[in-house]
N, C-alpha and C positions, 0 to 999 in steps of 0.2 A: 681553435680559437680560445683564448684564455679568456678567462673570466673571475670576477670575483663572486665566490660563490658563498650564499646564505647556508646550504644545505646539502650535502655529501650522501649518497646512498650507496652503501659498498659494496661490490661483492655477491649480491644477492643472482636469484635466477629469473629472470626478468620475462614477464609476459607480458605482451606490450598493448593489447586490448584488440591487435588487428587482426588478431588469428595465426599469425605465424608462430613455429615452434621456440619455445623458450631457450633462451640464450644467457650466456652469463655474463654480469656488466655492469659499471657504475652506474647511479644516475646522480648529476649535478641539476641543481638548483636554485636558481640567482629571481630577484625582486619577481616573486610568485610561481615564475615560468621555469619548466624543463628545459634548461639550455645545452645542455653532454648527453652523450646514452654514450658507454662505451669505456675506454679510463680516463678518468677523471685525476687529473695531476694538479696535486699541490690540496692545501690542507682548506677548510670548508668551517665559517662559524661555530657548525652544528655536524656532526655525524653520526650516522648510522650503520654498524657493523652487519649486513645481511646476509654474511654465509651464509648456508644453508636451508634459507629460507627464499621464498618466495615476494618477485615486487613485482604490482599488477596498477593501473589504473588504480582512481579510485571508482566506485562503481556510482549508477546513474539510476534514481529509482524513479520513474515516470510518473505513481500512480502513488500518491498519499495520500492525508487530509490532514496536515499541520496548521490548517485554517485560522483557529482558534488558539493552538498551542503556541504559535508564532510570536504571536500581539502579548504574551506572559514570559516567555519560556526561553533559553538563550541556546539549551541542547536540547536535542530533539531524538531523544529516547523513543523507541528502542531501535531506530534506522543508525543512528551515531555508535551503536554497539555490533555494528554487522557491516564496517566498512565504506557505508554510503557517505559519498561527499555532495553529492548533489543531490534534493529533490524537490517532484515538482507536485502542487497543491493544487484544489479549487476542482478535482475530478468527479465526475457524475455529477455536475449541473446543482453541487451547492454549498455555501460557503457564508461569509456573512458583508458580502459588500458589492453593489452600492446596497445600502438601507437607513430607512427615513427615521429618525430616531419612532414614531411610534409601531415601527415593525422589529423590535427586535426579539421579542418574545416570538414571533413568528419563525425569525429565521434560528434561535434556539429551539422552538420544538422541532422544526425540520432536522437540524441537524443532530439531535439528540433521539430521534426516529429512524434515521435512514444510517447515521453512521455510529451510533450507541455512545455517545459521548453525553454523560449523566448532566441533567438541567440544571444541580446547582454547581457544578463547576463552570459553565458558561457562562452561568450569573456572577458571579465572583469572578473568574478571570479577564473575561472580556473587557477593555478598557471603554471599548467605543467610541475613540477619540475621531474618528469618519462616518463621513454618510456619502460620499463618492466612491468609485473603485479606484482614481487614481492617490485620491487624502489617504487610501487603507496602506496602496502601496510605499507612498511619504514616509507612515509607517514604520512599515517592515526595514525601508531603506535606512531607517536612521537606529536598528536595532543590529547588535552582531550576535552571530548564530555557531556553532562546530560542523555546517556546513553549508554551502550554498543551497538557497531558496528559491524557485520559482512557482509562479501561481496563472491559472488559468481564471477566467471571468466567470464566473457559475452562471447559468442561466436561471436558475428559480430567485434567486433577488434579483436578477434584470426584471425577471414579471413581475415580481410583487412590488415594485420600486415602481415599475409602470406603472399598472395597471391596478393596484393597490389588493381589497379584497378581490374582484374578480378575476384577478391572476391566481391569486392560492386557490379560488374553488375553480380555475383549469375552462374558464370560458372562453372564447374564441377573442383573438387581436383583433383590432380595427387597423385601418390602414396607417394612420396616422401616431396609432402605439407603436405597431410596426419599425417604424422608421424611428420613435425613440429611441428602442430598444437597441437599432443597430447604432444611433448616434452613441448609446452607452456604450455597446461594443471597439466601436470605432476609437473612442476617448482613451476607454481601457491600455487598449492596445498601444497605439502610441504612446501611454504611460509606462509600459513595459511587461502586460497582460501577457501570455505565451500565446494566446489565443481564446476558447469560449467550450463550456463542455455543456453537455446537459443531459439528460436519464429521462428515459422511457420505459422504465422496466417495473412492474407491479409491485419488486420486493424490495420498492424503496417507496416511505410512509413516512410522516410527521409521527410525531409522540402519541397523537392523537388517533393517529391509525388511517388518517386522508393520507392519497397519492400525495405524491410530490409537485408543485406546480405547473410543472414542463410534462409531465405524464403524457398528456395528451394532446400537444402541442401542435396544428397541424404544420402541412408542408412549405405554405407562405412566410410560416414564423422560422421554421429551421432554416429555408434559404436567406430567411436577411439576417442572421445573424452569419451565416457561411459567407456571404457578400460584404457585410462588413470589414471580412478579413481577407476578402480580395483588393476591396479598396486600399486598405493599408499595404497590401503587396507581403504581409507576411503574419505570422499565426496558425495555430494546429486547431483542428478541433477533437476532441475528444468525446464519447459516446457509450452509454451501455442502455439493450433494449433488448426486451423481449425475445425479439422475431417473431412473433405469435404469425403473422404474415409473414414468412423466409423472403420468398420471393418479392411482393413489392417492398418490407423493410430492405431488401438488398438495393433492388432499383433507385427507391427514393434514395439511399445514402449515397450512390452511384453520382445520383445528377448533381446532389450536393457538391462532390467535390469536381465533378469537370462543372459546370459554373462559377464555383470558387478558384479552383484550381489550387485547393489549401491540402492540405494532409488532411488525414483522419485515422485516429484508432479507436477500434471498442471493443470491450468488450467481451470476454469467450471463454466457455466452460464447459465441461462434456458431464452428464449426467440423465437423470429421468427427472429432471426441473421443468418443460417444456419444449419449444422448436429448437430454441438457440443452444442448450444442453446433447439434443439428439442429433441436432445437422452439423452437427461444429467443423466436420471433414468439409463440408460443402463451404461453409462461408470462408476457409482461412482459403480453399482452392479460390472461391470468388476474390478475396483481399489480394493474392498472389497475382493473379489474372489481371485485376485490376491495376496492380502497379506493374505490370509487364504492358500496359497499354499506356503508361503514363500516367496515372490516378494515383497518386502515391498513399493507398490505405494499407493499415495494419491490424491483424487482430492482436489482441490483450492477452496473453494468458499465461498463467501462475505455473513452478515448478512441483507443485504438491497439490495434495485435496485444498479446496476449501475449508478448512476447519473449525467448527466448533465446539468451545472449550465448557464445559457444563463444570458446577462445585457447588458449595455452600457461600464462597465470598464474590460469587461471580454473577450475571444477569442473570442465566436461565441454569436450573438442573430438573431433575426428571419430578422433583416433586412441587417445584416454584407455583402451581396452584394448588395445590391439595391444600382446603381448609387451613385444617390444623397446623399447615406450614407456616402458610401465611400469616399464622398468628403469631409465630415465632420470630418472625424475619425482621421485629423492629428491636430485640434484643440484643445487647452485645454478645459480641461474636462467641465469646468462652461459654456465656453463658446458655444460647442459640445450642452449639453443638454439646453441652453435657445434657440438656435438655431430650435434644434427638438420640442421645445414647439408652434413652429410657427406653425397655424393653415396653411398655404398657404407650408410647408414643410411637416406637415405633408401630407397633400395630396399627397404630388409628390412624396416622400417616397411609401405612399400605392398604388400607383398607380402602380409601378415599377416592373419590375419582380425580382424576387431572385434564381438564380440557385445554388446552393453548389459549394462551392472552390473544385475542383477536386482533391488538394493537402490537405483539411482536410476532412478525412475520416467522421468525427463524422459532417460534415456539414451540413446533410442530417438533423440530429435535428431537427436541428433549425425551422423547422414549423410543429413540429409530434405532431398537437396541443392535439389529442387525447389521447396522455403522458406528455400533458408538464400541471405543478397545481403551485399553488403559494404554495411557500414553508412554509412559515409563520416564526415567531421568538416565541418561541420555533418551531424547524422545524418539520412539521409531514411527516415523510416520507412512512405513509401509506395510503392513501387517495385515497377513491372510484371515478372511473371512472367520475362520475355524480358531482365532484368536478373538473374534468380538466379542461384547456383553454377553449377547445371544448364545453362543455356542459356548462358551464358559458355563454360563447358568445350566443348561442343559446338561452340560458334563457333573455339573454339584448337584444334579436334582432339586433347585430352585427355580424363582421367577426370574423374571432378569431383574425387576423392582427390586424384590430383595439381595442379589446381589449388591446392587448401584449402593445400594441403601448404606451397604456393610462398608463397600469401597472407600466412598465420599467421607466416613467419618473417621478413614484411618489418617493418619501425619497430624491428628491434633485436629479433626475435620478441613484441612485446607487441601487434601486428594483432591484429584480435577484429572476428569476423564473427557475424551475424547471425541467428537462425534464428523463422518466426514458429509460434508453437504455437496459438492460436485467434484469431480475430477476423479471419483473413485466408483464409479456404477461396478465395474468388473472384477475390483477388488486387488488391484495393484495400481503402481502409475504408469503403464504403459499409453494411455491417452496423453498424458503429461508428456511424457518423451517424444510423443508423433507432432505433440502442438508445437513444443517449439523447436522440433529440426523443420518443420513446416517454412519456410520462403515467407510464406504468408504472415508470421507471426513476430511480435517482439513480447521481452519479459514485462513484467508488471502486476497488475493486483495485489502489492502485499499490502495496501491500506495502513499505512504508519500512520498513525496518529489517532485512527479510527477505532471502532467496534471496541471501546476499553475493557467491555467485560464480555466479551465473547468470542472475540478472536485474534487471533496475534501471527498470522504470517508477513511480519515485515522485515521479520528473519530470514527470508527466502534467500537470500546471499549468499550467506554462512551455509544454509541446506545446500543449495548449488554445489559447494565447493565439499562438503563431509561428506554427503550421498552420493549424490551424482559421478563425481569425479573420482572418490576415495571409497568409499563404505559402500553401496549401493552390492546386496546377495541376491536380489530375485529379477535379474535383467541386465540389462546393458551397462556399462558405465558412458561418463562422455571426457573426451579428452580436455584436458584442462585451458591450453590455451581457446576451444571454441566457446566454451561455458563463460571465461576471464570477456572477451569481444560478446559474447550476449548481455553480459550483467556492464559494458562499458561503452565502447562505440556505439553499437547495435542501438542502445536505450539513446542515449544522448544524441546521434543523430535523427531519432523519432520525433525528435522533440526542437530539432534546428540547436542544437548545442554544437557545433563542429571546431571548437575551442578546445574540449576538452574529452575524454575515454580512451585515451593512447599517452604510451609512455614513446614522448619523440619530443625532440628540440621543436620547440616555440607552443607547448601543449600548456596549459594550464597545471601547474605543480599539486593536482590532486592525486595521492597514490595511497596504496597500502602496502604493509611490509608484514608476511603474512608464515607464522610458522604452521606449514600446510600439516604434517606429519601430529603436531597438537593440537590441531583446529579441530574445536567441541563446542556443538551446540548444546544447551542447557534446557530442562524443559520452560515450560511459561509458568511466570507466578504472578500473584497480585501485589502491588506497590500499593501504595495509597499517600503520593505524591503529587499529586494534582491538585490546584485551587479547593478552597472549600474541604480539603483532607481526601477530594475523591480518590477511588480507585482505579486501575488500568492494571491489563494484561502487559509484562514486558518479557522478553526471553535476552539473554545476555549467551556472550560467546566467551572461550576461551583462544588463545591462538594468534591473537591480530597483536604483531609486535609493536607495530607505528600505524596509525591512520594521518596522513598527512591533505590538509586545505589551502591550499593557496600557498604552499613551500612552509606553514606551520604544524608543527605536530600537536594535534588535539588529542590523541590518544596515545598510550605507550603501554602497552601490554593490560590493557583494556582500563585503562584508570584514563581519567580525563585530567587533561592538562591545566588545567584553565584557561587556554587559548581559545578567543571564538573569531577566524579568520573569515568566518563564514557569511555573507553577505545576500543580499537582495539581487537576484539577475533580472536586468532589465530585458526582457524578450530575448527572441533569438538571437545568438551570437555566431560571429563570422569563422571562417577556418582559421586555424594557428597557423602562422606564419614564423621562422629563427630571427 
């Protein structure tokens, strides 16, 4: 069937997100959609020459928090630098809408506590032009982006919107909040909410170092907002807890979804963190189990450690309480680091003690020298034990302190070393590799938009496809077309996207065009391109020839076009149809 087509892809080696082995083939183009796979006859707008390269879907990130960066922001760095054409916001239960104009300092410490996004950038960039969840959506609708946005309903502004203070200090619902909260729910969704998430887990805290309002939410309150989204007939919900209880956390998520009969994903990391770090074999077997009976749950989990990034321009490094640091840390930066190059400074620095900020959970890092390695540029994020801080120091007959000390001030003090917080107890990623050939599991956790100054896997993509597939010396690799259908279908159907993660006639024209052979992931550096001058972690790739949205090219060998084709998705979307 001819066509007149907007956009021509030539030639390339075409992985098509379903899993089947890669084949070589046009792809056409026409008003948004994939209309050809195969040859493409007669000349095209726009073309793209893809010999030797690689064209994949474009990939589908479940798990961000562009929350805030949405309402300012038109690209959405550093997800727009790794391929992603779609992602979805409002994860772990918090976000900034519905709220009453005098709660917005509240939902700013929350989300400047739980996802490290600095208080005066949220003051400055937040518009606030909403106090409903569906006025925020209005919003986003009327904003274009370099890729498609979805956002889930947070549950900690449902309760604080409710139930005002006694929501944030985690008091028990009345019957009659109850049924607010799901009326908000319900509104939401029909406005085009993906569904409703929320957090139970201890290492999410306000600025101020309180849980999060939903911490401790009980079981009457999870089901009306799960019911909610039965009523509407459509909606996910999304989830991360504890497990401190495996077994009844398992059960209660259980009935959740056979009484909703909604999806659910949460959550999952393997490490010495608690239940859900140590049983993590057991819950994805239970996730698997459970959607072989028709309960369609999924766990969450990330292609790499957890990481965090420690330095001098960053939230935490190993000395960020010690006295004498503290005193320095309101000084510009040049003058900050000639300062700590003072041998009679440093002293008194090492000398110092360092206890963790009680209000940052993850503080505790910052001297777990036994996980913390230098990252390197290109970054290697798989590195034997006998390369850590620890085991370095050791071999120079130093402390590991003084090591860190020497490290962090070399590149001009902007050195930034590494520390891993779960997915690495054993000291490889082989739990990584067992999580997601797991049935049980889909990808996610790379948190775009979040943790500005401490972590930055929202590059997981790009590692996907360098490591896993190409690079990868101490294990397995994985073949390319299954990795392409994790990072595309897999995600996007987790989420009721069935529009788009396949290159096939009547698919949604999200792709990449991907020179696999040069594809370089870079390490993480500090920007200070945020509202207010803030700072953020981003990592950039090399390698990505075309990122294509909606049949426009927003990227061309990693430059931005200025095209933002990228739009507001209203809820789930139906299957592509030619």
């Amino acid at each position: 069937m001819a066509h007149a087509m907007d956009l021509a892809i030539r030639g390339g080696l075409v992985v098509d997100g379903a899993g089947a082995e890669a084949f070589k083939a046009d792809v056409g183009i026409a008003a948004g959609r994939i209309v050809e796979v195969g040859e493409v006859v007669g000349r095209a707008r726009d073309e793209i020459d893809a010999r030797g390269q690689v064209v994949t879907p474009g990939f589908v990130d479940i798990h961000t928090h562009y929350d805030g960066q949405v309402t300012w922001e038109n690209r959405l760095v550093p997800s727009s630098y790794h391929g992603v054409t779609t992602v979805v916001m409002g994860n772990c239960g918090v976000g900034f809408a519905p709220c009453r104009p005098d709660q917005h300092e509240m939902l700013i410490g929350l989300m400047e506590g739980v996802e490290d996004i600095p208080h005066p950038v949220l003051v400055e960039g937040l518009p606030w032009t909403w106090e409903t969840y569906p006025q925020y959506l209005d919003l986003l609708a009327s904003r274009h982006y370099d890729m498609d946005v979805c956002a889930y309903i947070p549950h900690a502004p449902v309760r604080v919107y409710v139930m005002g203070q006694r929501g944030a200090d985690r008091e028990p619902a009345t019957v009659e909040e109850l049924q607010q909260m799901a009326r908000i729910v319900r509104e939401a969704v029909e406005a085009g909410a993906m569904g409703v998430s929320t957090s139970r887990t201890f290492f999410h805290r306000s600025s101020d170092g309180k849980s999060t309002p939903s911490f401790a939410a009980a079981e009457d309150e999870l089901r009306a907002l799960a019911l909610a989204l039965k009523e509407c007939g459509k909606g996910a919900m999304q989830l991360i807890t504890d497990f401190d209880d495996p077994d009844r956390t398992l059960a209660l998520l259980r009935r959740m979804v056979e009484r909703s009969g909604r999806p659910l994903s949460v959550s999952l990391l393997e490490g010495g963190y608690g239940p859900m770090t140590l049983r993590w074999r057991e819950v994805l077997d239970w996730a698997a189990e459970s959607t072989s009976a028709g309960l369609p749950i999924k766990a969450q989990v990330l292609s790499r450690a957890i990481g965090v990034m420690l330095g001098h321009e960053l939230t935490l490094n190993t000395f960020y309480t010690c006295e004498s640091y503290v005193k320095l840390a309101g000084l510009p930066f040049a003058e900050r680091i000639r300062l700590l190059g003072l041998p009679e400074v440093k002293a008194r620095i090492l000398a110092e003690s360092a206890d963790p900020n009680p209000t940052i959970v993850l503080g505790r890092l910052a001297r777990e020298f036994e996980h913390m390695f230098i990252l390197g540029d290109p970054p290697d994020y798989e590195q034997p034990f006998d390369q850590s801080i620890a085991a370095r120091a050791e071999r120079a007959g130093v402390t590991p302190e003084e090591l860190v000390y020497d490290l962090m001030l070399e590149r001009d003090g902007k050195n930034n070393l590494y520390v891993t917080l779960c997915n690495y107890e054993h000291g490889s990623l082989d739990s990584s590799l067992a999580m997601m050939r797991h049935p049980g599991a889909v990808l996610g956790l790379g948190d775009g938009g979040a943790h500005c100054g401490t972590i930055c896997d929202g590059s997981y993509p790009t590692f996907m496809l360098t490591h896993w597939v190409r690079d990868r010396t101490r294990g397995e690799r994985l073949p390319l077309p299954q990795v392409v259908k994790w990072l595309s279908q897999d995600t996007a159907r987790a989420v009721g996207l069935l529009d788009r993660g396949r290159i096939a006639a009547g698919y949604k024209a999200d792709l990449n065009v991907i020179d696999l052979d040069h594809l370089r992931l870079h390490a993480p550096e500090a920007v200070y391109d945020l509202p207010a001058g803030g700072r953020r972690l981003v990592q950039r790739a090399d390698g990505y020839a075309a990122t294509i949205v909606g049949g426009s090219i927003v990227h061309r060998c990693g430059v931005p076009t200025g095209a933002l084709p990228g739009r507001l998705v209203r809820g789930p979307q139906s299957a592509a149809t030619d």
